[in-house]
C-alpha positions as CSV (number, residue, x, y, z in Angstrom):
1,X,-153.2,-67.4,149.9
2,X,-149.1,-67.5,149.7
3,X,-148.6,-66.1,153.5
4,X,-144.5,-66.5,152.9
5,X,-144.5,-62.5,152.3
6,X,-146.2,-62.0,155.8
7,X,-145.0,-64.7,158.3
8,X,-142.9,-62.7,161.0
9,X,-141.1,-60.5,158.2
10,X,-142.2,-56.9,157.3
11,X,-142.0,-55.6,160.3
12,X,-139.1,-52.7,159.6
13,X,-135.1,-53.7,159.2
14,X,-134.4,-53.4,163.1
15,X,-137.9,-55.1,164.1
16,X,-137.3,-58.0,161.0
17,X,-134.1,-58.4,162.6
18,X,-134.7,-59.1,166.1
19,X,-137.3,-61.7,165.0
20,X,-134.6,-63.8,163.5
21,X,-132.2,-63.9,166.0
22,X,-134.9,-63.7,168.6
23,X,-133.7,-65.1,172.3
24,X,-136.4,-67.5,172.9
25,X,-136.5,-70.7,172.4
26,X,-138.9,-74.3,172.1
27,X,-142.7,-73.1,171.4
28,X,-141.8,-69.5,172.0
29,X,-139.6,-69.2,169.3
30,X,-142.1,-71.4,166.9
31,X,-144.6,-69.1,167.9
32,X,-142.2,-65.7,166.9
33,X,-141.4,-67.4,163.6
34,X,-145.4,-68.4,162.9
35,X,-146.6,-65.4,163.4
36,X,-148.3,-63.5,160.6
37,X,-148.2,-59.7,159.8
38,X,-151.8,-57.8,160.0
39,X,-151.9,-55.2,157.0
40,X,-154.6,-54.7,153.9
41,X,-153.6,-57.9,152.3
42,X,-154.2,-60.3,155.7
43,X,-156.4,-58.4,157.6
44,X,-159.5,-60.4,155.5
45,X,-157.7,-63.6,156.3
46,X,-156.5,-62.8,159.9
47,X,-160.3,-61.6,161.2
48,X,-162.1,-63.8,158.8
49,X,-163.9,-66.9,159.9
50,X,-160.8,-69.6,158.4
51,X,-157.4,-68.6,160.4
52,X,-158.8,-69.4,164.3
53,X,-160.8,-71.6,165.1
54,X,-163.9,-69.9,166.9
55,X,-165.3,-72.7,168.2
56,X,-162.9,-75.2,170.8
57,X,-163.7,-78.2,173.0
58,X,-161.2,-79.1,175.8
59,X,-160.9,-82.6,176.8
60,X,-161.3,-82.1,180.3
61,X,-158.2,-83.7,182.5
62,X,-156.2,-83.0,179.6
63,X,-154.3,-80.3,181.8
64,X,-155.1,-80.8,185.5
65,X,-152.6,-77.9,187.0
66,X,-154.2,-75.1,184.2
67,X,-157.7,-76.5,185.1
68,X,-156.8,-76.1,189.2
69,X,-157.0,-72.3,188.7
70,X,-160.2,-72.1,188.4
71,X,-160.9,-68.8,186.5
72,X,-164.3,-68.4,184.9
73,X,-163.9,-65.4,182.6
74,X,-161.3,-64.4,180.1
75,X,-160.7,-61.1,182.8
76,X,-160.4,-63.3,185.6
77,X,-157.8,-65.1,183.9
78,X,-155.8,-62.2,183.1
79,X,-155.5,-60.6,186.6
80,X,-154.7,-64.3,187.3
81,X,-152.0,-64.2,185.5
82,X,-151.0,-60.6,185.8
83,X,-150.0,-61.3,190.1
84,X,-149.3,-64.8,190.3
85,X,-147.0,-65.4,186.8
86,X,-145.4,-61.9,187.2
87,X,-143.2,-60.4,184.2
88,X,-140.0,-60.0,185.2
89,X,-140.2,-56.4,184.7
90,X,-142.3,-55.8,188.0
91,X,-140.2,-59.1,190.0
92,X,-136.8,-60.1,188.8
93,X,-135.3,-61.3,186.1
94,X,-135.4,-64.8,184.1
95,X,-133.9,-66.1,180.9
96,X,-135.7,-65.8,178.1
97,X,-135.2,-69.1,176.9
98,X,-136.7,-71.1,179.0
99,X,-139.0,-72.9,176.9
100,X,-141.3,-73.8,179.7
101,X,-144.5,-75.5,179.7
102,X,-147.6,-73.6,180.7
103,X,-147.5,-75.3,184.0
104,X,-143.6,-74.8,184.6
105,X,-144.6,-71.4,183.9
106,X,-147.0,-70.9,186.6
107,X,-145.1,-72.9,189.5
108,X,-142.0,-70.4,188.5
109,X,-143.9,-67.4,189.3
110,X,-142.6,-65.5,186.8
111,X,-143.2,-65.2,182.9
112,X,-142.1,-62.5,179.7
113,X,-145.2,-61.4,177.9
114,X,-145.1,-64.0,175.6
115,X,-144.9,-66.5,178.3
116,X,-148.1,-64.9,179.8
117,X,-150.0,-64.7,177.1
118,X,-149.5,-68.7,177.0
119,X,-150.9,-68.6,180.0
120,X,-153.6,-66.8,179.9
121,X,-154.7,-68.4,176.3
122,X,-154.5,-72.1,178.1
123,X,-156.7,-70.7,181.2
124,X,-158.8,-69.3,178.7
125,X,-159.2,-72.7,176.5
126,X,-159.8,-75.4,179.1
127,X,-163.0,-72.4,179.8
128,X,-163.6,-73.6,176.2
129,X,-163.3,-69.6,175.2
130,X,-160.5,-69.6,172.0
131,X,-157.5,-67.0,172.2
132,X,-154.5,-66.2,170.5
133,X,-151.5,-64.3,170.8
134,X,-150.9,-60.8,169.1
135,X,-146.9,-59.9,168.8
136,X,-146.8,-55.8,169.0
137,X,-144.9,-53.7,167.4
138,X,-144.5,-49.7,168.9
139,X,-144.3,-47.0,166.2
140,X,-140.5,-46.2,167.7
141,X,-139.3,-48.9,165.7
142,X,-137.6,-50.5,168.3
143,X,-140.1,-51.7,171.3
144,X,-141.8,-55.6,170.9
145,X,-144.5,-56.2,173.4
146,X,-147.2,-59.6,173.3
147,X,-150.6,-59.5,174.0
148,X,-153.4,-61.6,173.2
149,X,-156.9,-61.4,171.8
150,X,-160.3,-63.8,173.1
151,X,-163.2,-64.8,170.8
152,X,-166.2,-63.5,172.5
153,X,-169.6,-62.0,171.8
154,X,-169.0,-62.8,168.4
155,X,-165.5,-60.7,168.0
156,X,-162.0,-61.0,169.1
157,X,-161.3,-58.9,172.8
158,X,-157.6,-58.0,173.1
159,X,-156.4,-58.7,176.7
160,X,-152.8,-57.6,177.7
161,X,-151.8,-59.8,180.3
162,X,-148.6,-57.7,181.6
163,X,-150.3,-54.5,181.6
164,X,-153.7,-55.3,182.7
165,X,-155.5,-53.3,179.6
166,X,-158.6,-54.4,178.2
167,X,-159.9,-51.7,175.9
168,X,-163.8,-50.9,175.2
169,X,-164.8,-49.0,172.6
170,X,-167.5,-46.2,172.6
171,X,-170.4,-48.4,171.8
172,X,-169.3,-51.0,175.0
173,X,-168.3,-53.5,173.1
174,X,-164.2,-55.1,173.4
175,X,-161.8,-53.1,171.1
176,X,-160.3,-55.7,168.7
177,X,-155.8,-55.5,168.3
178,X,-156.6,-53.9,164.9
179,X,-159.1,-51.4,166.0
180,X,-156.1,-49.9,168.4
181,X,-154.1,-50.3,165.3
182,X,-156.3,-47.8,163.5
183,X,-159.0,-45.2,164.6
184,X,-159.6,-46.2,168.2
185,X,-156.0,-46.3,169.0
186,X,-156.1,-43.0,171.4
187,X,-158.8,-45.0,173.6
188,X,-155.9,-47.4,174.7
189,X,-153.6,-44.7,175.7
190,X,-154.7,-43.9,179.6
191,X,-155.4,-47.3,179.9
192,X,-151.7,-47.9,179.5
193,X,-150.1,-44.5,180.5
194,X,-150.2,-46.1,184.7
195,X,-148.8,-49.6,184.6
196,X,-146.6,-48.2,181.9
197,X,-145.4,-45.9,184.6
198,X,-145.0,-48.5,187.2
199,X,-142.8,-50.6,184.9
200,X,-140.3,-48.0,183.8
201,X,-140.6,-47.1,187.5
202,X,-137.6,-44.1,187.8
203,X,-135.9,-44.7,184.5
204,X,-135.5,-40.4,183.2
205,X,-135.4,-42.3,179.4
206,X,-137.9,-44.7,178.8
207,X,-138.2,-45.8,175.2
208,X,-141.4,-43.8,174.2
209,X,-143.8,-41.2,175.2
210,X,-145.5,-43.2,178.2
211,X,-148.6,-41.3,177.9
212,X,-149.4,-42.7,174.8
213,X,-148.9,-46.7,175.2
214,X,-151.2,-47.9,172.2
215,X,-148.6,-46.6,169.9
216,X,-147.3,-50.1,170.8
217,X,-149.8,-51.0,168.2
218,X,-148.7,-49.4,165.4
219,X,-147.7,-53.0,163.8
220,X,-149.4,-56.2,164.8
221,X,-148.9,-59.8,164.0
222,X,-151.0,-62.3,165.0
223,X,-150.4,-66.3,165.8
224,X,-152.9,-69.2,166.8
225,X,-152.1,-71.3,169.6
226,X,-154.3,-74.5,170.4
227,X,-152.9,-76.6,173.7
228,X,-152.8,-80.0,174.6
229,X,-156.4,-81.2,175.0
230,X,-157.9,-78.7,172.9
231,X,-159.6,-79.7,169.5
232,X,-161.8,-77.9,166.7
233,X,-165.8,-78.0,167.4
234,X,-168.1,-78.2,164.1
């Protein structure tokens, strides 16, 4: 399948636009530019058993300093993250284009949601558990957020990292990023509706409606991201 129609385009003018000239740099702005756009045409390929790999051994000393954290689940690894790699939005602000490693990431205590989510997927795959980043875009047409998604129990879990959210849905299992792009959306929105609040803190204007945060999936595109030391099981 020709995915040159889907990779980081499609979006909307304004969000189309800000991918181009996106202010990241090194992997982060690889990853922007990767990333492919979930909609009718993709959504076979995206959640199908050929675009991530499901299946990952780490070679173990590959990453000592990610290894030293020690988490053992995918939500241990995303509180983790969540306090000790803050987003500048609850600490203080950093450039964007840092182009840090993982590790430079952690030891600078701070990290944009793209930045955690690289976290949190490394944590996740020296666990041996696969992840992969999922860009958002909200239905406002102007507000980018990055989460991630985990392979587990036999489907992908979407963990945001910044905001804390995992979403279940009514039967217990993890809500997939495409189920909150569809049906099951309204189940993420007072998951979201407090940290939201903490984040825009006092501001009388804050870009959307904050008591209904899983409009930020309205669009969603999704990239893989394998780190040093991880490989492909059979």
């Amino acid at each position: 399948m020709d995915l040159s129609a889907y990779t980081c385009r499609g979006f909307g003018v304004e969000f189309d636009r800000a991918l181009r000239d996106v202010p990241v740099a090194g992997i982060d702005r690889q990853q922007t530019h990767s990333m492919i756009r979930l909609c009718e045409e993709t959504e076979g390929l995206l959640y199908g058993a050929d675009f991530s790999p499901r299946k990952i051994c780490y070679r173990r000393g590959s990453r000592p300093r990610i290894e030293s954290v020690g988490c053992e689940t995918p939500g241990a690894a995303m509180e983790w993250v969540r306090h000790n790699v803050r987003h500048p939005g609850f600490s203080s602000h950093v450039p964007p284009d840092r182009a840090m490693t993982e590790e430079q990431l952690i030891d600078s205590g701070r990290s944009w949601c793209n930045e955690q989510g690289r976290v949190f997927i490394a944590l996740c795959e020296v666990m041996g558990i696969p992840a992969r980043l999922c860009f958002l875009f909200h239905a406002n047409g102007r507000t980018g957020h990055t989460a991630t998604e985990v392979w587990t129990a036999g489907k992908w879990a979407m963990y945001d990292v910044t905001f804390g959210v995992h979403v279940k849905l009514p039967d217990g299992s993890p809500a997939e990023a495409r189920d909150l792009a569809g049906r099951h959306r309204s189940l993420a929105h007072p998951l979201y509706e407090p940290p939201l609040r903490e984040y825009y803190g006092k501001n009388p204007s804050p870009p959307f409606d904050l008591s209904r945060g899983g409009d930020l999936f309205d669009q969603i595109g999704i990239c893989n991201y394998l780190i040093e030391g991880v490989g492909v099981a059979g």
